[in-house]
C-alpha positions in Angstrom: 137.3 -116.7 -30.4 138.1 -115.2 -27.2 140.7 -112.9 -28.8 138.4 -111.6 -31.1 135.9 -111.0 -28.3 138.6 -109.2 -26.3 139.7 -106.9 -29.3 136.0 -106.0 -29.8 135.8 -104.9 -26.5 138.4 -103.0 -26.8 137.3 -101.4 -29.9 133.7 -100.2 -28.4 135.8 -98.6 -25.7 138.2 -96.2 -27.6 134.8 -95.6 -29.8 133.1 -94.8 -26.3 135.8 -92.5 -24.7 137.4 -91.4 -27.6 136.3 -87.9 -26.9 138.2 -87.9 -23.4 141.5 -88.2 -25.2 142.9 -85.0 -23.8 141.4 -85.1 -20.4 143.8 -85.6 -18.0 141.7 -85.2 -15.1 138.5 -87.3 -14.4 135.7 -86.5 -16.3 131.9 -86.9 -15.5 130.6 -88.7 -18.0 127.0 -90.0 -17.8 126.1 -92.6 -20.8 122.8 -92.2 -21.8 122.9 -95.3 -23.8 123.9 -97.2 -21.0 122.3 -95.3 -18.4 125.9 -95.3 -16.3 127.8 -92.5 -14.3 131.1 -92.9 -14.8 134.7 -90.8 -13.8 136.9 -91.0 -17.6 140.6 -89.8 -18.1 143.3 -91.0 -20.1 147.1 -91.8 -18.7 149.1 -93.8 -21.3 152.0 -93.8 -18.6 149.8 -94.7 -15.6 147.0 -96.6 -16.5 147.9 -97.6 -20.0 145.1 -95.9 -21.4 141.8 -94.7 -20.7 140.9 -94.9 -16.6 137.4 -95.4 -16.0 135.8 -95.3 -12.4 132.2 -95.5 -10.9 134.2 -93.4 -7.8 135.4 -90.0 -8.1 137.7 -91.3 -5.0 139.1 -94.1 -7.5 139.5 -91.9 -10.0 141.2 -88.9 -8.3 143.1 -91.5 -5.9 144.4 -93.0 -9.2 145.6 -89.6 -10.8 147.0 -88.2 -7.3 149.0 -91.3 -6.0 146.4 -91.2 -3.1 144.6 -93.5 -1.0 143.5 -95.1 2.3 143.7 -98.5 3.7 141.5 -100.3 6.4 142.4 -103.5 7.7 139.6 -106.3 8.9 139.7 -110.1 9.0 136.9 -112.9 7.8 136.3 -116.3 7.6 137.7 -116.7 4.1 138.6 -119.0 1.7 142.6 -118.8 0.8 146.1 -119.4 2.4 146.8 -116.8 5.4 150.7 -116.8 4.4 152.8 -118.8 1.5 153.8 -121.6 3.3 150.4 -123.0 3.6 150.1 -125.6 0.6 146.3 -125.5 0.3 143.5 -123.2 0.8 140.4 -123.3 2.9 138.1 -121.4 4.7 139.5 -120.0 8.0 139.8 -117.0 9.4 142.0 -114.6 7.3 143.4 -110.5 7.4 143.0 -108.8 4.8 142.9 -105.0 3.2 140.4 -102.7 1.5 141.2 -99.1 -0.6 137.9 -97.3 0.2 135.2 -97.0 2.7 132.8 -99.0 0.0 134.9 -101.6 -0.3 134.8 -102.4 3.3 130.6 -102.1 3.6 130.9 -104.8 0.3 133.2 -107.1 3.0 130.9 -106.7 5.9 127.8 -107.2 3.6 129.8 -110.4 2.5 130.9 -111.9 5.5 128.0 -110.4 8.0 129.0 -113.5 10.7 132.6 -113.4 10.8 133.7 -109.8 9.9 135.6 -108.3 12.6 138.3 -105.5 12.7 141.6 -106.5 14.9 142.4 -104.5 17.8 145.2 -102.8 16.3 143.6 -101.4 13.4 140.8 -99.2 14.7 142.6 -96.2 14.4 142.4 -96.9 10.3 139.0 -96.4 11.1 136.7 -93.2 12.4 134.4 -93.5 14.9 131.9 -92.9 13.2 133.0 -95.5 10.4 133.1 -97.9 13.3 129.3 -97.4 14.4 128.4 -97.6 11.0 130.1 -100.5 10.0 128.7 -102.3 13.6 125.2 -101.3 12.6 125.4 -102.7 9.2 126.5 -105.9 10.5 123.9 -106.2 13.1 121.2 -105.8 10.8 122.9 -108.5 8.5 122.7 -110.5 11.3 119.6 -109.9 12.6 118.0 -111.2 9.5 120.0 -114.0 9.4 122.4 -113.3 6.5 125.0 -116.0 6.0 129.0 -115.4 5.1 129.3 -115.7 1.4 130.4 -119.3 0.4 130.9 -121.2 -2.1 128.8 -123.9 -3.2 129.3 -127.6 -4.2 128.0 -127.3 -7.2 130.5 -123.8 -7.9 133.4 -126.0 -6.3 132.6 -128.8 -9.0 132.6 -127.0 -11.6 135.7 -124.4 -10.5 137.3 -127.7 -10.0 136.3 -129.5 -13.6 138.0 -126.5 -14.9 141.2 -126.9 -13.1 141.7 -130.3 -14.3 140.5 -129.6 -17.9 142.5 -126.5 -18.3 146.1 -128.6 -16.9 145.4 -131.2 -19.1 148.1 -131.1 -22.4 145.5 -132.7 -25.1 142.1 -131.4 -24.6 139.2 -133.5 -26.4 136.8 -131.9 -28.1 134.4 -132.6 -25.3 137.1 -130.5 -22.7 136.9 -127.9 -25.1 133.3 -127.7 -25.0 133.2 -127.5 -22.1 135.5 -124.7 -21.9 133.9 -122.8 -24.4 130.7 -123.0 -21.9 132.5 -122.6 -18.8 132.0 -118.8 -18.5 128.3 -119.0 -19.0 127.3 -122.0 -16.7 129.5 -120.0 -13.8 127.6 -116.7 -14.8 124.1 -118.6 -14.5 125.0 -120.5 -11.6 126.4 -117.5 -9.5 123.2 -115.7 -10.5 121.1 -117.9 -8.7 122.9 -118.4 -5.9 123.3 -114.3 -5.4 119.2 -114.1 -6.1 118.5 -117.0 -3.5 120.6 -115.0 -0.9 119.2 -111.9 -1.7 115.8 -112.9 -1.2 115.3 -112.4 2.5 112.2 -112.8 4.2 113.3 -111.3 7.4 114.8 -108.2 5.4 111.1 -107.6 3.7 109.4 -108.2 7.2 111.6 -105.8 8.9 111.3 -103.5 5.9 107.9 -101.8 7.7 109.9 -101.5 10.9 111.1 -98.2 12.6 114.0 -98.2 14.1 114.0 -96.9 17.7 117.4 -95.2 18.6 118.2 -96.0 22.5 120.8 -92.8 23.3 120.8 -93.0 27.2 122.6 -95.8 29.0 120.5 -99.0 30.1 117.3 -98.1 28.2 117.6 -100.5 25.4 118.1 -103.5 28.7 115.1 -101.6 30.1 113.0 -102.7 27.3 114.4 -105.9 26.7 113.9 -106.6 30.7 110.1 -105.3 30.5 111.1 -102.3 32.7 110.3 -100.0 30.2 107.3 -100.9 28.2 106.1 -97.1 26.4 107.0 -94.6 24.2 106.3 -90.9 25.0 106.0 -88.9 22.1 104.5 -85.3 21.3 101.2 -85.6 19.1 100.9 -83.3 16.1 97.8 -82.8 14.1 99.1 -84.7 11.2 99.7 -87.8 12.7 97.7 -90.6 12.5 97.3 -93.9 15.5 100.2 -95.4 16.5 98.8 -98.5 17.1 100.5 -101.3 15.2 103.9 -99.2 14.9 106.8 -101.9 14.8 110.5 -100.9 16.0 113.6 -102.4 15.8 115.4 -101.6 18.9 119.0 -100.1 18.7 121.3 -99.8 21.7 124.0 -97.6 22.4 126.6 -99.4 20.5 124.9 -99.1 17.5 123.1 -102.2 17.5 119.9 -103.8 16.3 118.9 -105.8 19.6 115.3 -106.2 19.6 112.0 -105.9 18.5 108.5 -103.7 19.5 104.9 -103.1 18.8 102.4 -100.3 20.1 99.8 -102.0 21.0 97.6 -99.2 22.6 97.9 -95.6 23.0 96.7 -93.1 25.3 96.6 -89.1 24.9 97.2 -87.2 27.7 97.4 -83.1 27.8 101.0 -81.6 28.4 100.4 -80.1 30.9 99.0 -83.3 33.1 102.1 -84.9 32.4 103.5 -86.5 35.8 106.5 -87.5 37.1 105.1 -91.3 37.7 104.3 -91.3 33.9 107.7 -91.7 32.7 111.2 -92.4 34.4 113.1 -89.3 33.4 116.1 -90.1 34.8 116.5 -93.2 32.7 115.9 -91.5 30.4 119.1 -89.4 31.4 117.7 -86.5 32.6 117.7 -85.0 36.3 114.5 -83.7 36.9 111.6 -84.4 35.4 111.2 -80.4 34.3 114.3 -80.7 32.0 112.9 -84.0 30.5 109.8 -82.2 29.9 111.3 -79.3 28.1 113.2 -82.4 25.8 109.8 -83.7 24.9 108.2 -80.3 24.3 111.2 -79.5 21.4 111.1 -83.2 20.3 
């Protein structure tokens, strides 16, 4: 059975591509009856056939012989090197090929994801404050690592012994036959249980609030800086009720605001005493003025 599904597969796809014979370079093809972008080429030599990627990076790394790798570690489940005779979850390094790869690890493992000191340099900085920003979100909602449940581990493990068994009843092969199906559903649920965040949709109608000068973010979090000066165009409606998510200077989410009131006052009333310009990294209050006047 699986044989024949395999070989119908295989069929639809030379049916599918079968017009991107001679392209040796990636195509763009967009499936309308799919609704899916994809990169198609064919290397017999290469790829054994046709190549299809989401990526144009993939694809063109694929055809080129190019690539890039970034190294990070995670709390994982696996065998950090071959003389270990049993795998568990522990902290392990490993390797991605692409920039997306990497945001799929951190989005996995928001707790434990970490990049050893000796592979920065794989990194840019601004992938770095990206990447940190990411993971601070993650964990300011309170995403978990990825792991796997008892009821996946049961039935990964039901498999084992089935599958290593010489005579198989027709009850193993049953369950077999269903094996694919009940891991499908049962990943499914799991994946929509930790995808429905509460914290993610409550902070959904925040704003973040981007902290560039040294010590402001501690400012607010220490209730020495308690306002928000902002220039007032006609468009713009109260902002009483606003919410923010504070950001530091290191990229990340450390705290939370609301307006509560608001007060108007004319430029050109503006007083030193109404603001500390120089944390807000300026040297005299006429220079922070002539920021706010351009902001």
């Amino acid at each position: 059975m699986r044989n024949l599904k395999n070989k119908y597969y295989f069929w639809k796809q030379k049916k599918r591509y079968k017009k991107f014979k001679n392209c040796s370079l990636p195509y763009p093809f967009w499936d309308k009856r799919r609704e899916t972008f994809e990169w198609v080429y064919y290397d017999e030599y290469k790829q054994g056939g046709y190549d299809i990627q989401s990526s144009l990076y993939e694809a063109l790394g694929n055809v080129s012989s190019s690539g890039v790798t970034y190294h990070y570690e995670a709390f994982m489940y696996g065998r950090k090197n071959s003389e270990e005779k049993e795998a568990k979850y522990q902290m392990i390094e490993s390797h991605c090929h692409s920039f997306d790869e990497i945001v799929r690890c951190v989005y996995r493992h928001p707790e434990t994801f970490h990049i050893p000191e000796d592979c920065l340099e794989e990194y840019s900085k601004q992938e770095l404050l990206c990447l940190k920003k990411m993971q601070s979100y993650l964990k300011a909602i309170g995403l978990p690592d990825e792991k796997e449940s008892k009821e996946m581990t049961a039935l990964n493990e039901k498999w084992q012994e089935i599958d290593h068994k010489k005579k198989k009843s027709l009850k193993d092969r049953f369950f077999l036959l269903n094996y694919q199906k009940r891991w499908e559903k049962l990943r499914e649920n799991e994946n929509l249980k930790r995808y429905a965040n509460e914290k993610a949709l409550l902070y959904s109608a925040y704003y973040p609030l981007y902290t560039e000068k040294k010590g402001m973010a501690e400012a607010y979090l220490n209730n020495q800086k308690d306002y928000i000066l902002k220039r007032k165009y006609s468009f713009n409606t109260t902002q009483v009720g606003n919410k923010y998510m504070l950001v530091n200077l290191n990229n990340e989410y450390c705290g939370t605001l609301e307006v509560i009131s608001e007060e108007f006052i004319p430029f050109k009333e503006l007083k030193p005493e109404m603001g500390d310009y120089k944390l807000a990294g300026y040297k005299t209050f006429l220079e922070y003025k002539k920021h706010l006047k351009k902001a």
